[in-house]
VMD Tcl script that draws the C-alpha trace (Angstrom):
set ca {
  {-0.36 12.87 -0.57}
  {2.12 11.15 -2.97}
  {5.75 9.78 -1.62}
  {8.25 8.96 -3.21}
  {10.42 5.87 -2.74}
  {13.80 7.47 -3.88}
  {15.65 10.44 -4.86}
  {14.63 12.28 -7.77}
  {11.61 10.51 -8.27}
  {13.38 7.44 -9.53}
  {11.00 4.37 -9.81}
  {12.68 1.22 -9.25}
  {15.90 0.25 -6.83}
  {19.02 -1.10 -8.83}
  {20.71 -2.06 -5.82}
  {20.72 -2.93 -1.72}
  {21.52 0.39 -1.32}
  {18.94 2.13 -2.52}
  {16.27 -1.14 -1.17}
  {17.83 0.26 2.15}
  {16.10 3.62 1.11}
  {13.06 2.54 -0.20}
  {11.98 0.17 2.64}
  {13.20 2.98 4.79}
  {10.97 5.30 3.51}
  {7.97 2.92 3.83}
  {8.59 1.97 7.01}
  {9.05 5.37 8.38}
  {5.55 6.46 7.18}
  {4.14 3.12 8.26}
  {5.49 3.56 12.03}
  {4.14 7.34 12.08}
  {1.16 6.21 11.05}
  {0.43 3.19 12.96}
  {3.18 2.53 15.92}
  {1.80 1.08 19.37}
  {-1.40 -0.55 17.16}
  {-2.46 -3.34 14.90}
  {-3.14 -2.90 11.14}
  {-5.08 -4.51 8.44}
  {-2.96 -5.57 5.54}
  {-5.45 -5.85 2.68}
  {-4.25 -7.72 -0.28}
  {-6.20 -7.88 -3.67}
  {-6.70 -10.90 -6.33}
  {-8.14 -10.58 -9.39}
  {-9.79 -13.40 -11.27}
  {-12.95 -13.48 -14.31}
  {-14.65 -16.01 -11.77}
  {-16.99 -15.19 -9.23}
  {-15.83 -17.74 -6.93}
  {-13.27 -17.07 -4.16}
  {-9.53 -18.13 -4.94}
  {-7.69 -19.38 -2.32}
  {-4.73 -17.18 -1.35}
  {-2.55 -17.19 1.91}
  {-3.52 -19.19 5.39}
  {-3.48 -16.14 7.44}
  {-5.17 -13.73 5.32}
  {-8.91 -14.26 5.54}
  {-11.20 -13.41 3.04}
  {-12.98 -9.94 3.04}
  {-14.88 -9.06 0.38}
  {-15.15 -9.55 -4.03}
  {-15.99 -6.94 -5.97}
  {-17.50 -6.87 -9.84}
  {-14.99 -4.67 -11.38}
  {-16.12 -4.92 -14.86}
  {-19.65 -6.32 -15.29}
  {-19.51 -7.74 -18.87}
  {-22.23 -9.18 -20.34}
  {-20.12 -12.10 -21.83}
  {-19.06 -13.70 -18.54}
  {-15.61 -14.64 -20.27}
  {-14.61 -10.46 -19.63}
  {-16.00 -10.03 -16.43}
  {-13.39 -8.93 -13.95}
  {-13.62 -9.33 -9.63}
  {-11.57 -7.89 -7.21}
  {-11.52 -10.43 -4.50}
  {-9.85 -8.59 -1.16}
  {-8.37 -10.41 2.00}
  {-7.31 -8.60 5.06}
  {-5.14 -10.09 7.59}
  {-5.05 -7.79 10.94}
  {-1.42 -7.91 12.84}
  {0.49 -5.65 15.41}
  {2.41 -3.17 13.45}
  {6.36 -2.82 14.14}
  {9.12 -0.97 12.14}
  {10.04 -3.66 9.15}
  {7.39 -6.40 9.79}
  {6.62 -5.93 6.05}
  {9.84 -5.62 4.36}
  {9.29 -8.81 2.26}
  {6.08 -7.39 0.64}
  {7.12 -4.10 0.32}
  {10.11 -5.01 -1.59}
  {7.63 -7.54 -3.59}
  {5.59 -4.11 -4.53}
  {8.44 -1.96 -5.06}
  {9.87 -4.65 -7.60}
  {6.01 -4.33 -9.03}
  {5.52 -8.16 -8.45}
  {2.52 -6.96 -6.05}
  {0.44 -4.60 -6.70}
  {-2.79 -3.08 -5.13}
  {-2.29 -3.82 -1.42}
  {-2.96 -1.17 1.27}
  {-2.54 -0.82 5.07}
  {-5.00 0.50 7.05}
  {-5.64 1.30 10.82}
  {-8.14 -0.83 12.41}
  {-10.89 2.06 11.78}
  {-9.53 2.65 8.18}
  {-8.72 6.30 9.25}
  {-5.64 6.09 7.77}
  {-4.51 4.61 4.84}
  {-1.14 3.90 3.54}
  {-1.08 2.48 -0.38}
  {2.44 1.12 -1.28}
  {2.96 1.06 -4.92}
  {6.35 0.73 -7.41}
  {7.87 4.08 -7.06}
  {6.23 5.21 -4.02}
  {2.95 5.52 -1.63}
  {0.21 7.50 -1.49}
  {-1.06 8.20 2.04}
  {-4.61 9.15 3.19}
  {-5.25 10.61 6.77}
  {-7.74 11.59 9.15}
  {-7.40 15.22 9.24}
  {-6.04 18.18 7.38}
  {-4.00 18.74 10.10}
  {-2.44 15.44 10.10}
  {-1.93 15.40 6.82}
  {0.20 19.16 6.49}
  {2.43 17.60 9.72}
  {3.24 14.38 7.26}
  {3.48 16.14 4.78}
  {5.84 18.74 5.95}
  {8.14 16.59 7.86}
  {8.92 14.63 4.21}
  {8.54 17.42 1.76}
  {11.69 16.04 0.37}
  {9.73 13.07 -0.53}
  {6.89 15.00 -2.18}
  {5.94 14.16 -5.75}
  {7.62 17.45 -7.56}
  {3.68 18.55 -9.08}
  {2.70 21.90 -7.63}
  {0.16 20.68 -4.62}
  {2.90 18.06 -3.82}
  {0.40 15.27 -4.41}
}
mol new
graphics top color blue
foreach p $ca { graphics top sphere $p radius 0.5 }
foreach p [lrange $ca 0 end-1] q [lrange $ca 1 end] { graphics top cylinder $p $q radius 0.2 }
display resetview
């Protein structure tokens, strides 16, 4: 399902105030979703070189992916991905998710340790993926206000 990170749908904060609301938002998914366990924070660079870029001390590498397999290796595209696994707590992300709300980050994702549940922070809000139906209609229900305003509310 599709949040969003303010009133009326607007994309981008103008002021502390409404960061106060957006990070709020965020975090409040991200502690119903993951309180009392660890997380993966998986963070995505994308070069036209095979080889693995270096990118942040604590963050170890995962996986690359061929995005776009070109023939002319000038336009080929990888996805390399680093994860970085950390207890979660209420606000221990703040910094990033105001980086992604800004849209100076994009593509990261938090996951559970099983990747049952997946929260995808993006500018303008977060899509959230969970285990069950069930799971999914109590989220969803407790933040309709927060829905995207399409007819299925995702």
């Amino acid at each position: 399902m599709r949040f969003h990170s303010l009133p009326e749908s607007k994309r981008y904060a103008e002021d502390e105030s409404e960061y106060v609301v957006v990070l709020g938002r965020y975090n409040t998914v991200l502690d119903e979703l993951f309180a009392g366990g660890d997380v993966y924070v998986i963070t995505p660079v994308w070069t036209t070189e095979a080889e693995v870029p270096p990118f942040q001390p604590d963050a170890g590498y995962w996986q690359s992916l061929l995005v776009e397999d070109d023939p002319d290796p000038e336009f080929r595209t990888y996805c390399h991905l680093f994860a970085v696994r950390r207890p979660w707590r209420h606000g221990c992300l703040d910094e990033l998710l105001r980086d992604i709300a800004d849209d100076r980050m994009a593509g990261v994702f938090v996951t559970d340790t099983q990747m049952r549940r997946i929260h995808y922070p993006y500018d303008g809000g977060a899509d959230v993926f969970l285990a069950t139906p069930e799971e999914r209609d109590r989220t969803r229900d407790r933040h309709a206000h927060w829905l995207s305003g399409s007819p299925s509310g995702l």
